[in-house]
MDTraj code that builds the backbone (N, CA, C; nanometers):
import mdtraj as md
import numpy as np

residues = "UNK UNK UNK UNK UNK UNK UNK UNK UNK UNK UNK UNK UNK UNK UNK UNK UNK UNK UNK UNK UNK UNK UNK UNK UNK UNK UNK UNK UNK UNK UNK UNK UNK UNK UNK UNK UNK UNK UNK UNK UNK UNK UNK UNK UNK UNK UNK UNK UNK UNK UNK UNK".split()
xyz = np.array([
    [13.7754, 15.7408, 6.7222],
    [13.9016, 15.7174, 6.7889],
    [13.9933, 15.8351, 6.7640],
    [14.1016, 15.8669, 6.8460],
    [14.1615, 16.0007, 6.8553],
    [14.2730, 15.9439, 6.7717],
    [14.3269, 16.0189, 6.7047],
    [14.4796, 15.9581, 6.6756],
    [14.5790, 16.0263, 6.7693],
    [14.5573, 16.0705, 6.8846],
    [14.6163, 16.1042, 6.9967],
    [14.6391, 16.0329, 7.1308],
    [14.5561, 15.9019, 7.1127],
    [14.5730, 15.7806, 7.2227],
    [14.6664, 15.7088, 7.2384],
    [14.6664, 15.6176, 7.3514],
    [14.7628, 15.5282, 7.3827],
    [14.7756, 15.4187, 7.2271],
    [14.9056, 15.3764, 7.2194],
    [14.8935, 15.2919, 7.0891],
    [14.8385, 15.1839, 7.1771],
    [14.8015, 15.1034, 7.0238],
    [14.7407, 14.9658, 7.0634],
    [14.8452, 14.8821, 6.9729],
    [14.7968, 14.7089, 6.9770],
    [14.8540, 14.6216, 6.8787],
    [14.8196, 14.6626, 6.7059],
    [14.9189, 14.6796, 6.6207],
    [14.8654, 14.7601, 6.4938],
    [14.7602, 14.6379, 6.3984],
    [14.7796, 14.4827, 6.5070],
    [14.7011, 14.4090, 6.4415],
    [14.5399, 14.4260, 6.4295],
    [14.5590, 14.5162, 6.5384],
    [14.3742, 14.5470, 6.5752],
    [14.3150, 14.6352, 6.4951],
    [14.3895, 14.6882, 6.3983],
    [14.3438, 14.7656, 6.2932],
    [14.3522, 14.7089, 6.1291],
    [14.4211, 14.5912, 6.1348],
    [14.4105, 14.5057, 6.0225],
    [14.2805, 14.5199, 5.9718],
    [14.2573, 14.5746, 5.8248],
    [14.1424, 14.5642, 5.7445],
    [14.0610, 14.6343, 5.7652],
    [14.0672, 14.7281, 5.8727],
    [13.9994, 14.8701, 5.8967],
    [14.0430, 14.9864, 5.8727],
    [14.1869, 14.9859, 5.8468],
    [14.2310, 15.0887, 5.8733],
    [14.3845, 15.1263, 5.7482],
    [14.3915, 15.2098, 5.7147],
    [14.5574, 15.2662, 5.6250],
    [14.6328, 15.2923, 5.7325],
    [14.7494, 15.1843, 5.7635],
    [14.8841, 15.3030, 5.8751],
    [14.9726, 15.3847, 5.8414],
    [14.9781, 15.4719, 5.8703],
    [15.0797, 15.6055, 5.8159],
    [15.1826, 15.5324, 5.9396],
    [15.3096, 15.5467, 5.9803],
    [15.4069, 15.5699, 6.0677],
    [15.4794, 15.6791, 6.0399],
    [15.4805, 15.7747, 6.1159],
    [15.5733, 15.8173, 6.1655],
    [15.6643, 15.8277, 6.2695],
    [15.7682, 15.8880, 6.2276],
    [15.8678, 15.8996, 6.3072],
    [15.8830, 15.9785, 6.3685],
    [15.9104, 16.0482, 6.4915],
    [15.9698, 16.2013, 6.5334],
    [16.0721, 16.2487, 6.5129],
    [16.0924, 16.3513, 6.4457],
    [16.1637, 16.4678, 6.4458],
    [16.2258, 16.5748, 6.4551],
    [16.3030, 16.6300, 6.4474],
    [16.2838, 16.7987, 6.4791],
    [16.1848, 16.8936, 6.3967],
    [16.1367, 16.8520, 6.2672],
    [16.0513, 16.9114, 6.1828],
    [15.8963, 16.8639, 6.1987],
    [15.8675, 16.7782, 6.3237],
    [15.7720, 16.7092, 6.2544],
    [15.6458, 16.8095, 6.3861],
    [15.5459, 16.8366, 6.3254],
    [15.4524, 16.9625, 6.4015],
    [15.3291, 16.8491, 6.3893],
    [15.2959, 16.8297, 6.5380],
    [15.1720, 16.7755, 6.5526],
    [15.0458, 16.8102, 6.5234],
    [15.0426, 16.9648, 6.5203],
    [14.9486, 17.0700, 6.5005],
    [14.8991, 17.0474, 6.3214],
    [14.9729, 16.9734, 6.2515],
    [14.9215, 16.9758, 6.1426],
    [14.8362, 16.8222, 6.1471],
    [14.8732, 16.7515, 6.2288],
    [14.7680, 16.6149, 6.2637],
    [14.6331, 16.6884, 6.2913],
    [14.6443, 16.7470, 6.4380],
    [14.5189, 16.8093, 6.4872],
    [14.4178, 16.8911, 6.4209],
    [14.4893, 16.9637, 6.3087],
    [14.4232, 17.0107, 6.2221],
    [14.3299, 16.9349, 6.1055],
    [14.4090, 16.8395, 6.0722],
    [14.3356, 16.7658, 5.9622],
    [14.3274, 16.5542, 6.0374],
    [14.3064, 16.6351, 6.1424],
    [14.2062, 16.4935, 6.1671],
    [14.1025, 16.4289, 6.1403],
    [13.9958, 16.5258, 6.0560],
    [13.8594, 16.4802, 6.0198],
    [13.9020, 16.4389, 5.8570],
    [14.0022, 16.4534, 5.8462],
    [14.0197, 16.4231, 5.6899],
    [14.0795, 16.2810, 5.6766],
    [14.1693, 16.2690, 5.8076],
    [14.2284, 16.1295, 5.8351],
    [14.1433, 16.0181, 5.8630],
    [14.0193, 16.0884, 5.9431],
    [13.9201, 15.9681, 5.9781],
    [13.8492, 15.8997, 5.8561],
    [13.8118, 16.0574, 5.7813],
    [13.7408, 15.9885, 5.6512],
    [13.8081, 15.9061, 5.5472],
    [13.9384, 15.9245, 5.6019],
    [13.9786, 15.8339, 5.4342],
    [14.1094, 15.6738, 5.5421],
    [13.9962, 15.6671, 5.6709],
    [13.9998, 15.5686, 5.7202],
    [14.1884, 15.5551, 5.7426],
    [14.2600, 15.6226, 5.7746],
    [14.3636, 15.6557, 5.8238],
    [14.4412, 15.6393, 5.9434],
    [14.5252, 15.5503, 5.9713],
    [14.5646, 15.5363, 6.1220],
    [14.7299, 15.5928, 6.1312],
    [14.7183, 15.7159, 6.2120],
    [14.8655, 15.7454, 6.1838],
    [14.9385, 15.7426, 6.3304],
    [15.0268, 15.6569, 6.3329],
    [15.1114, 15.6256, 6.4597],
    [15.2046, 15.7019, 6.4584],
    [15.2426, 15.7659, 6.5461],
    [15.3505, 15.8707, 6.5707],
    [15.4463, 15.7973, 6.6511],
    [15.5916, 15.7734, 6.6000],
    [15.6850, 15.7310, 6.7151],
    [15.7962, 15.8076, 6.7788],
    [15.7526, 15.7964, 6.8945],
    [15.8865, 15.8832, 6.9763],
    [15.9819, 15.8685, 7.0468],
    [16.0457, 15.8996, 7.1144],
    [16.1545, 15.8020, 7.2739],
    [16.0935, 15.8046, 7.3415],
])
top = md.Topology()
chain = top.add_chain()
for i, resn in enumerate(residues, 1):
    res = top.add_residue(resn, chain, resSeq=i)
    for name in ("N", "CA", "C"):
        top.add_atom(name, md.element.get_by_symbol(name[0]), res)
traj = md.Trajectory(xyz[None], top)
């Protein structure tokens, strides 16, 4: 799964998954997601990004 998709219900990840939330920012660089995405998958990681 991408952590770049449409969100889903965060219930659907109950017991599969760690949620990070974030928030958006002016500081916040997506490019450091994209980079260490294989590190997020392995340690079973779900990070929601929120924006307007």
């Amino acid at each position: 799964m991408s952590f770049l998709q449409q969100p889903k219900s965060l219930d659907d990840f109950r017991w599969e998954k760690r949620i990070i939330v974030v928030f958006d920012s002016p500081g916040f660089d997506q490019t450091w997601i994209k980079s260490h995405q294989k590190e997020l998958e392995e340690r079973k990681l779900l990070l929601v990004h929120v924006s307007e």
